[in-house]
TORKE-514541 format. One record per atom (N, C-alpha, C): residue in one letter; z negated, x, y negated. Coordinates in steps of 0.2 Angstrom, whole numbers, plus 5000, padded with zeros to 4 digits. Last residue first. Layout:
aZXY/...
% end
This chain:
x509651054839/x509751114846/x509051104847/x510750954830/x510050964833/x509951004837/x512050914818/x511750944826/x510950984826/x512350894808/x511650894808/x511450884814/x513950834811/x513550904807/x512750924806/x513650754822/x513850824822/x513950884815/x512950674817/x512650704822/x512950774823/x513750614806/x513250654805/x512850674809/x514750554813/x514950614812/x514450644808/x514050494829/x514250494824/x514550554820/x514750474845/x514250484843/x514650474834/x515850504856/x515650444856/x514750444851/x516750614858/x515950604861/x515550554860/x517950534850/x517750594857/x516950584861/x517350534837/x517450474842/x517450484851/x516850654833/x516250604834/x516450544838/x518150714833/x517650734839/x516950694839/x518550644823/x518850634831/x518650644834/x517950664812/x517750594816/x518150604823/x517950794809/x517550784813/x517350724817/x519350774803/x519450814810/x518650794813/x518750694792/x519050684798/x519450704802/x517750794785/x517550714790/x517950704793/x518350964790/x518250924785/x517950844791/x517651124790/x517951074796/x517951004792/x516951214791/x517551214785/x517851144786/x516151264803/x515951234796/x516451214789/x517151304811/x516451234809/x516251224803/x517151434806/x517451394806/x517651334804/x515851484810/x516151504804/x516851454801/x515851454824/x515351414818/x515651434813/x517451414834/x517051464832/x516351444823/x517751314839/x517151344841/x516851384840/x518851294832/x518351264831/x517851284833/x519651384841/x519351394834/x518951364829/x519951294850/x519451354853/x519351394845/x520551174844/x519851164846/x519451234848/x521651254843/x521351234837/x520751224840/x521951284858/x521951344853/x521651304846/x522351154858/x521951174863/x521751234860/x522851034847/x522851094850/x522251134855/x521950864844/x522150934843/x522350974848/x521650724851/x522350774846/x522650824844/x520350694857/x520650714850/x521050744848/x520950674870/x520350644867/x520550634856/x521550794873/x521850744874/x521650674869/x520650904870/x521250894868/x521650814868/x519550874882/x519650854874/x520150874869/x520450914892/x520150854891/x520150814882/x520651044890/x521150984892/x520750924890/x519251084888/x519851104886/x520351024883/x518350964897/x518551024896/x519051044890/x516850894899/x517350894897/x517450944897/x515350824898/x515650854906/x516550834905/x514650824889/x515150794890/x515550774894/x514250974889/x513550894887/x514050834892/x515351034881/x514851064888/x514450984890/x515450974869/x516050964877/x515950974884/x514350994863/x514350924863/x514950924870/x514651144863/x513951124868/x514051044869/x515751144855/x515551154863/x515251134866/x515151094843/x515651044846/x515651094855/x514051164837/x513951114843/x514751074845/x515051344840/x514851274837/x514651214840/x514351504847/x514851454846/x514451394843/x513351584842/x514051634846/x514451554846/x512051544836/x512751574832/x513251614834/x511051534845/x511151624843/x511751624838/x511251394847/x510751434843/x510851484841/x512351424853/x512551384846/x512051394845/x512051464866/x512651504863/x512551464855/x511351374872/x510751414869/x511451474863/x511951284875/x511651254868/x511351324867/x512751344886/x512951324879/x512751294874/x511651344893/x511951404891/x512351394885/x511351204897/x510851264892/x511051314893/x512651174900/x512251134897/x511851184893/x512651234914/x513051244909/x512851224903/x511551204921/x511551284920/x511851284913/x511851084923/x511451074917/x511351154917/x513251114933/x513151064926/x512551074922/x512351154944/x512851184941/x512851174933/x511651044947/x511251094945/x511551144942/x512650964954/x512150934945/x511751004942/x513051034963/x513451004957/x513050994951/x511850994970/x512051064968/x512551054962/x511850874973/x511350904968/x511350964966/x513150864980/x513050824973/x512450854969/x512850924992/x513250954988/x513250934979/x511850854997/x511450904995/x512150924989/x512550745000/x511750744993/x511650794991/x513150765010/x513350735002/x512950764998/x512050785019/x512650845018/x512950825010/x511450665019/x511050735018/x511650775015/x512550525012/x511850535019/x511850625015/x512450385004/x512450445004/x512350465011/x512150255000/x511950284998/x512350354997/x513750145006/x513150195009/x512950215003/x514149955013/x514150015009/x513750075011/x515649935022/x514849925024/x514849965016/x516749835031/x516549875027/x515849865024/x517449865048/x517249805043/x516949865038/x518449825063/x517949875058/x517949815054/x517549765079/x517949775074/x517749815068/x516749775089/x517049835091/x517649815084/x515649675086/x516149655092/x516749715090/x514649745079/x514549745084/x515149715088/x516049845068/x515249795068/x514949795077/x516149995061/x516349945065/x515749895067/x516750045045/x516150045051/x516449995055/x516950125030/x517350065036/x516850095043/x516250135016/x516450155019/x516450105024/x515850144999/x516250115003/x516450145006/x514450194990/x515150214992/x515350194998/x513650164975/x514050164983/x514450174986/x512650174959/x513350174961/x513250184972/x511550214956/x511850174951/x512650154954/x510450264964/x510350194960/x511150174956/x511050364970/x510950324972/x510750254968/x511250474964/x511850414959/x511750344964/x510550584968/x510450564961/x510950504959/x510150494986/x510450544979/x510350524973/x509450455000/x509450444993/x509950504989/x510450375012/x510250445011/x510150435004/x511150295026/x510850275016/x510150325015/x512250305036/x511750345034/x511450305027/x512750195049/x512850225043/x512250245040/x512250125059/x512250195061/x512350215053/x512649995059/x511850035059/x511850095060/x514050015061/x513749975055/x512849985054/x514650145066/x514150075069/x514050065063/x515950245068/x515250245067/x515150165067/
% end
């Protein structure tokens, strides 16, 4: 592909990020150029995204009905899994899923909940004076 040939196709990450790709210039060498994006990208990135915030309000609306704790919906939010926030915070994978359970949550002393306020990068009165 040509150095004016490459696509700059808006997307949602078009303001914030590029993506590096090798063109050739006019005297037939490559070289590197940045892109937006072109169509076929974009489309599958905004599906992505739409996927994700499905997630989002399905797992804030499970913490309002009191089927799970905001530490989920904070993991949901987080674009974190399992694994992930295992890692993060040290516990058991099996502990954090009974974490999720609110009866539980709630038992849950300051510092188990600092990990998961370090975790999500917020405070530990956010997480217990979660807001839905």
């Amino acid at each position: 592909m040509k150095h004016n040939e490459l696509p700059q196709d808006k997307s949602a990450l078009s303001d914030t990020t590029r993506e590096l790709c090798y063109v050739k210039d006019n005297d037939g060498r490559y070289c590197t150029e940045l892109s937006t994006g072109w169509e076929v990208k974009v489309g599958a990135l905004n599906s992505a995204w739409e996927k994700i915030n499905e997630n989002v309000i399905i797992a804030k609306e499970q913490v309002v009905l009191g089927q799970k704790s905001p530490l989920y919906y904070l993991m949901i939010k987080n674009l974190m899994d399992l694994n992930l926030l295992s890692k993060y915070t040290g516990f058991f994978k099996f502990r954090i899923k009974q974490h999720f359970k609110p009866a539980v949550f709630k038992k849950l002393n300051d510092k188990k909940l600092k990990k998961y306020a370090d975790a999500f990068n917020i405070g530990v009165d956010e997480i217990k004076n979660f807001e839905y």
